[in-house]
C-alpha positions in Angstrom: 0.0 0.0 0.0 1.1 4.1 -0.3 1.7 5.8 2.5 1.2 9.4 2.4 1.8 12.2 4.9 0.2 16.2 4.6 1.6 18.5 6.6 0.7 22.3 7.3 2.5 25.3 9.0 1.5 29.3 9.4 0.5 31.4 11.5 -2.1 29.2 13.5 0.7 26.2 14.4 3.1 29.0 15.6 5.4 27.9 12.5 6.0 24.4 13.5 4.8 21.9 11.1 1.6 19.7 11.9 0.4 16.8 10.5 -3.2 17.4 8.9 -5.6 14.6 10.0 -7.9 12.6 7.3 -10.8 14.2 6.3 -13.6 13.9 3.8 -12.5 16.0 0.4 -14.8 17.9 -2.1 -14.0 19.0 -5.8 -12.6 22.8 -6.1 -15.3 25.3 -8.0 -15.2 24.5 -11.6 -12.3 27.8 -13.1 -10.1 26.9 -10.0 -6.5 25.7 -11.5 -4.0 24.4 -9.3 -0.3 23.4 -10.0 2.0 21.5 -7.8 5.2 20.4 -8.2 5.7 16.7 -8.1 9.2 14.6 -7.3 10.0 11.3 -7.4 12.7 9.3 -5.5 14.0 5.7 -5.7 15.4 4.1 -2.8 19.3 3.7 -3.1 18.8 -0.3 -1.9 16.5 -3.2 -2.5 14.3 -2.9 0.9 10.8 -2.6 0.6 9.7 1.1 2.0 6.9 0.3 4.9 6.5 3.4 6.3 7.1 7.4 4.8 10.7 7.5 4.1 13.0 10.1 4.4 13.6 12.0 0.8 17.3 13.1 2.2 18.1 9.5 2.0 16.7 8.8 -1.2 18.1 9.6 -5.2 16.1 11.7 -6.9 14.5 10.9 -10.0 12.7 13.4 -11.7 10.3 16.4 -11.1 7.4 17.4 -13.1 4.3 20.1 -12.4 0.7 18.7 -12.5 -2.5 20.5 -12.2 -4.1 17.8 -9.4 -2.9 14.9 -7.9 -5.0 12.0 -9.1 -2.6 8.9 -10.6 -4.1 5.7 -11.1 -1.1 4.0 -11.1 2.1 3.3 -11.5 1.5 4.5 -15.6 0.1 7.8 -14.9 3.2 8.8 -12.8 5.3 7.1 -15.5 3.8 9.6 -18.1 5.2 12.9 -15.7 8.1 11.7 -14.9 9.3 8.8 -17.2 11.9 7.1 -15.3 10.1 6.2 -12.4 10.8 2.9 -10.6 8.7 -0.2 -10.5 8.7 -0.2 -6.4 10.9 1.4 -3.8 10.1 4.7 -4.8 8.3 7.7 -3.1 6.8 11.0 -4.6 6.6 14.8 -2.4 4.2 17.1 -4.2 5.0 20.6 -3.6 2.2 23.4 -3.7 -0.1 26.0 -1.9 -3.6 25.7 -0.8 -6.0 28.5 -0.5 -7.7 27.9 2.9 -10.8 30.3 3.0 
């Protein structure tokens, strides 16, 4: 399975980074683009990645900017960013989100 961590910072955390807890998502109004920055790392060893690993530690793949993040699969991310791995790899999307 994907593991997959959002955090948030600003003025209500006091600056320190939060983790944003699960909640049920809706569609943006319809005219709303977005764009965020997506980057893909492969692990430098063969050990299967069970838990949200540290980029730092990783070797970076590629980068490519998306208007959402919705992948299917394995494919979709293949078509950003070509020379992504068949396992042992993790993605960071990058971005701002209007919070009104």
């Amino acid at each position: 399975g994907a593991y997959m961590r959002l955090t948030w910072n600003g003025p209500d955390t006091g600056g320190v980074e939060r983790l944003v807890p699960s909640a049920k998502a809706w569609k943006p109004k319809s005219g709303v683009s977005s764009r965020w920055t997506m980057r893909m790392y492969k692990a430098p060893f063969a050990v299967p990645l069970y838990s949200v690993p540290d980029v730092r530690l990783m070797d970076y793949v590629g980068e490519a900017t998306v208007p959402v993040i919705d992948f299917n699969g394995l494919a979709q991310m293949r078509q950003e960013i070509p020379k992504t791995p068949g396992s042992n790899y993790a993605w960071v999307f990058y971005g701002k989100v209007k919070i009104t």
